[in-house]
N, C-alpha and C positions, 0 to 999 in steps of 0.2 A: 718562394714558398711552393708555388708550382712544380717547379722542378725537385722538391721530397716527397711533395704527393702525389705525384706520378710514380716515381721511383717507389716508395713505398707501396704505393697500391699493386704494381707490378711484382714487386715480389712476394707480396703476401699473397695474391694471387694466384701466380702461379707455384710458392711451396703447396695451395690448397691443391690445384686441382693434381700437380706430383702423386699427392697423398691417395687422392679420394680417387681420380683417372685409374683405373687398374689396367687398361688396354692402352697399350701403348700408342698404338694408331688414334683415339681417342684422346687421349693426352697430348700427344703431339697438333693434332686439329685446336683442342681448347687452347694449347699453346700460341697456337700461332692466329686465333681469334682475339687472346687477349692482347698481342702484339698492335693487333690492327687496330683494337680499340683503344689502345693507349694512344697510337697514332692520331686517329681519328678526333679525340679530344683535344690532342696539341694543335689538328689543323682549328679545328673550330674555336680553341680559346688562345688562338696566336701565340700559339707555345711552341712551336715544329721542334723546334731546339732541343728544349727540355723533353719534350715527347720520345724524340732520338735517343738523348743520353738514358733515359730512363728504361729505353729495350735495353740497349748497353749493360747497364745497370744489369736489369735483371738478366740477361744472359751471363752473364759475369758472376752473379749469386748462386744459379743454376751450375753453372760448371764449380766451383767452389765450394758447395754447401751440397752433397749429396743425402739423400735421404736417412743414410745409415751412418753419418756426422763421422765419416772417417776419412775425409777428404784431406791433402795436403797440403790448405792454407789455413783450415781447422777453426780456430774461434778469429781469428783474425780480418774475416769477410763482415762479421757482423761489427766490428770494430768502424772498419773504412765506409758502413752501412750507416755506423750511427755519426760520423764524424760528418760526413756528406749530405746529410738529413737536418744534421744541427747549423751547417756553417750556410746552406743554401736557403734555411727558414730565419737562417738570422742577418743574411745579407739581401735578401730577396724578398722583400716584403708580398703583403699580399696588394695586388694590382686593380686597380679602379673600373677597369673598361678591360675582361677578357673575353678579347674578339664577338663572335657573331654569340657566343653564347651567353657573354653581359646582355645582352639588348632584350634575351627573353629569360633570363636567371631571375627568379625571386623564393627564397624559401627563409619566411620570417621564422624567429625565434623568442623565446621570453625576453631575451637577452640582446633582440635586436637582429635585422639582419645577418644573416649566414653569407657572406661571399662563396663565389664557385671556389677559388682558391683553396679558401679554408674547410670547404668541404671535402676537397680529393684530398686536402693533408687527414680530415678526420676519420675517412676510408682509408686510407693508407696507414694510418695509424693504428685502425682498429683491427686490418686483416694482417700486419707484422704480430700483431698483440697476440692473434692465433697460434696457424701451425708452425710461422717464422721461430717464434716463440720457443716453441717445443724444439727446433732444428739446432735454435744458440744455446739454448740450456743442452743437448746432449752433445756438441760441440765442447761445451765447458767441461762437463763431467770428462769426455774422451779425452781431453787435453789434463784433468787432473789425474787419469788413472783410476776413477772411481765407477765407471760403468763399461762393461763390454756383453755385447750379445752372447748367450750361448745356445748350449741346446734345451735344457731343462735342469728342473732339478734345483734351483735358486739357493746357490750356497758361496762362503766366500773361498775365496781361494787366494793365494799369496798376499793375504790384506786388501782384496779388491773385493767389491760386490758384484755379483754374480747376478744378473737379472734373470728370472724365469722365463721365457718365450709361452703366452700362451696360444692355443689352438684356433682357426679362421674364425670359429665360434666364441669365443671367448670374448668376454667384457674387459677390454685396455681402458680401464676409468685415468690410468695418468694423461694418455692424451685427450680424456675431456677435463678432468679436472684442471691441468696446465692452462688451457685458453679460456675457460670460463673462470679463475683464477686473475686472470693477469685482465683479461674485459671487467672484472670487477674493481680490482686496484686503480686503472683508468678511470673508470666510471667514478668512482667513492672520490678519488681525489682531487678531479675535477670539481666533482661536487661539494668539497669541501668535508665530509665525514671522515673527517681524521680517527674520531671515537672507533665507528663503524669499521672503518682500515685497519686499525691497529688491534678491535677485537677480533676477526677475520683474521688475522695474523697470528695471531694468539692462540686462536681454538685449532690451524692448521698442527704448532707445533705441540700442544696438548694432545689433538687425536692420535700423532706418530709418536708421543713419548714412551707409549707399551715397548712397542718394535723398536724403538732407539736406546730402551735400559736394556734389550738384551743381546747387544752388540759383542758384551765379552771385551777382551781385549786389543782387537783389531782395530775396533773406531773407525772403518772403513760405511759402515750403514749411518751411522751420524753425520760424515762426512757424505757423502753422498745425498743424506737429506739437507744439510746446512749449503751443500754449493749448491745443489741445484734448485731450492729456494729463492736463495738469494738472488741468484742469476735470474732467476724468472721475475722476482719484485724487480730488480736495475732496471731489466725493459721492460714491463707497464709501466715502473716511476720515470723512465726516461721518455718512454713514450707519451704519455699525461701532461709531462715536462712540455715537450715539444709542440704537442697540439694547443698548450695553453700558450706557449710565446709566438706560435702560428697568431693565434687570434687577438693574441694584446699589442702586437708590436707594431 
């Protein structure tokens, strides 16, 4: 379990500070701070190992998953991201005694003790749930043909959708809507509010059904709201998945 919550935490990490870092000299420093602190966790909770593979990891994600999801291993990183998350939380339990930082770890819960394990899997879960998030949803769309940057103007063209690009000033509500979206899917279904999930689901494609009846004949704006939905609910609901068989298994 260790070794996906490193790993995860690692990369949702560093997709953040990618995004938010605008100075590359900056970016590059937060980069290589959060290497060390991923380190620094393995040496202290006798994980060196797992701490290792999961720079790996994340450099591997970083070179693979570029910001503008037109990389040449394309949806396929998040694929070997979720396979390696799943088979290492479900071979790898979570651990009784890690290292120096069992002996002073205590953060109780309603629910009973939080192990440190289960907590970097539940940090790691919750920052893939973010901007990671946002990077495999436009990976899917690029790989369907259903999103490409342009300059402006937001129109379709050869049955693709055309995204508007707005100005530095501009409010981009999808990349907050996306990660408070998919933190909420997590959360709700953790917590058992299936009702609450499935009406939240509901009113998402109620608000876009103005914009979706007047697609025309293309079907290119439909599609582009049904995949990349969908793909955003698979990783909160795989993700929820994951942190809940972290903590029951």
């Amino acid at each position: 379990m260790i070794l996906a919550g490193l790993a995860l935490a690692g990369v949702g990490a560093a997709d953040l500070i990618r995004r938010f870092a605008t100075r590359s000299v900056l970016r590059v420093i937060l980069l290589i701070m959060l290497g060390i602190a991923i380190v620094v966790a393995g040496i202290l909770s006798d994980a060196v190992v797992q701490a290792a593979i999961a720079v790996v990891v994340g450099l591997a994600w970083m070179r693979s998953m570029p910001l503008d999801a037109t990389g040449r291993a394309s949806f396929w990183p998040a694929v070997l991201l979720a396979v390696l998350a799943g088979a290492t939380t479900a071979l790898m339990p979570e651990r009784d005694a890690p290292g120096i930082i069992g002996t002073v770890w205590h953060l109780p819960s309603p629910e009973g003790e939080i192990g440190f394990d289960a907590a970097v899997l539940a940090v790691g879960v919750l920052l893939v749930a973010a901007e990671s998030g946002n990077l495999i949803v436009r990976a899917a769309l690029d790989r369907e043909g259903t999103w490409r940057p342009v300059e402006s103007g937001g129109r379709f063209r050869g049955g693709q959708l055309r995204q508007p690009q707005q100005g530095a000033s501009g409010f981009q509500g999808g990349r907050l809507i996306g990660p408070l979206e998919r933190l909420l899917v997590v959360v709700l279904t953790l917590a058992g509010a299936y009702s609450l999930l499935a009406a939240m689901l509901a009113a998402k494609g109620i608000v876009r059904f103005p914009e979706i009846s007047k697609d025309g004949e293309t079907g290119a704006r439909a599609e582009y709201f049904l995949v990349g939905s969908l793909v955003s609910w698979v990783v909160a609901l795989s993700a929820a998945f994951l942190l809940w068989w972290g903590v029951h298994s």
